[in-house]
C-alpha positions as a printed Julia matrix, in Angstrom:
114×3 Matrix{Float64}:
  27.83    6.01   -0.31
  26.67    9.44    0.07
  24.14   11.12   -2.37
  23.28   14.52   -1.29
  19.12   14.23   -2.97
  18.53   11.0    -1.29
  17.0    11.21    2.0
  14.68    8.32    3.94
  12.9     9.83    6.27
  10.35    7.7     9.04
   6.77    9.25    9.6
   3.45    8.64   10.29
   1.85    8.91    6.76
  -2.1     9.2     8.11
  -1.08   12.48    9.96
   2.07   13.98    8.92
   2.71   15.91    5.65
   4.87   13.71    2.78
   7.95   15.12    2.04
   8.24   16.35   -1.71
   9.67   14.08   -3.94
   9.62   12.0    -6.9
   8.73    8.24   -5.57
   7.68    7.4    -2.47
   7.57    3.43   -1.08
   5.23    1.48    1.3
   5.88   -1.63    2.66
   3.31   -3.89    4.24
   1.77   -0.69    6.02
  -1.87   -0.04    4.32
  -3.07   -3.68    5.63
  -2.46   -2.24    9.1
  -4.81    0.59    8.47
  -8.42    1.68    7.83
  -9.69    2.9     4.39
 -10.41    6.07    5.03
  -7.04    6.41    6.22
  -5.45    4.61    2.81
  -7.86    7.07    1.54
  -6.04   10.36    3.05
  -2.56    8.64    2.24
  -3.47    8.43   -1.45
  -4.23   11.89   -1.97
  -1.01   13.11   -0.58
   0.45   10.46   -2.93
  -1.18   12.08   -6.2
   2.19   14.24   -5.8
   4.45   11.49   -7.23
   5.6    10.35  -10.1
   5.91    6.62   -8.75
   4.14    4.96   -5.97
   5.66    1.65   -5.08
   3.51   -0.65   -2.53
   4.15   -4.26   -1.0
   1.54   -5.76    0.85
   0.29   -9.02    1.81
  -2.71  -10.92    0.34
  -4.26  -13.82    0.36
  -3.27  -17.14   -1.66
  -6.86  -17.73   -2.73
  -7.23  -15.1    -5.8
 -11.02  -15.14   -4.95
 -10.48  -13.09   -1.78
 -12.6   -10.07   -0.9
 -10.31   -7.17   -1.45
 -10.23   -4.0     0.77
 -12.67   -5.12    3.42
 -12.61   -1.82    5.94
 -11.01   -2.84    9.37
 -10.29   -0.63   12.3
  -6.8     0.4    12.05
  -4.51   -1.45   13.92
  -6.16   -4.26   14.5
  -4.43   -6.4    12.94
  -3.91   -7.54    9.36
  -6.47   -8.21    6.78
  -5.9   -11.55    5.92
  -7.44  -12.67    9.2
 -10.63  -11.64    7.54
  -9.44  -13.2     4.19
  -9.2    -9.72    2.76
  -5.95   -7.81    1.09
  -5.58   -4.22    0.13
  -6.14   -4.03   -3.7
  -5.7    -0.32   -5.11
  -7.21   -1.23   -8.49
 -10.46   -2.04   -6.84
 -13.01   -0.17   -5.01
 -13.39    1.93   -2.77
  -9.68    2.93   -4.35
  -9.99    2.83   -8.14
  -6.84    3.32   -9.12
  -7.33    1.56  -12.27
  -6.94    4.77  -14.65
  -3.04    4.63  -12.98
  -0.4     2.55  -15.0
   0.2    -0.47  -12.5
   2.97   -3.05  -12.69
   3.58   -6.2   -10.71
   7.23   -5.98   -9.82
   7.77   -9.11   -7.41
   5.28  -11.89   -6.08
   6.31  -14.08   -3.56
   4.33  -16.93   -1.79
   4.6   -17.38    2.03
   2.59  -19.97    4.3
  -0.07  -17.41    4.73
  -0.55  -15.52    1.6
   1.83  -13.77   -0.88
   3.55  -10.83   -0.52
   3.14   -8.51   -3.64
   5.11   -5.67   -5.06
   3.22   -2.84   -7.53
   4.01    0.46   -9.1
């Protein structure tokens, strides 16, 4: 099919500029990076209307969320951590968020907000 407004585009989110629009996905990307950088990438975000995020966490609900990691370096549930928007140092618990999809895997579950 061809829709003339749709458009994916591939960039690197901690540098380049986000292309206007009005939702914008992320999948299993924000583990990979440091919070300052999640940091940057949620201000360009505030331009949305809907933010949509997968990312893998631990099984254990008792993790420590958000614990700061180099970026890179791997994924953060080697250090039993997860990103977790609602908590700090994001906050985002003023925003409307929605658990779309949850799925279980050998080494954590994979999770799906907006």
């Amino acid at each position: 099919y061809k829709y003339n407004n749709l458009k994916f585009i591939h960039l690197d989110a901690t540098r380049d500029n986000l292309p206007r629009g009005d939702i914008i996905f992320f999948r299993q990307v924000l583990q990979h990076l440091s919070n300052k950088q999640i940091k940057n990438i949620l201000r360009k975000c505030q331009a949305y209307k809907w933010l949509i995020i997968t990312e893998h966490q631990p099984k254990d609900e008792n993790f420590t969320p958000n614990k700061d990691i180099n970026a890179g370096s791997g994924i953060r549930i080697l250090w039993d951590s997860g990103i977790d928007l609602e908590k700090a140092p994001f906050g985002m618990k003023s925003f409307k968020v929605r658990n779309l999809c949850e799925v279980e895997d050998d080494h954590g579950k994979i999770i799906t907000k907006v």
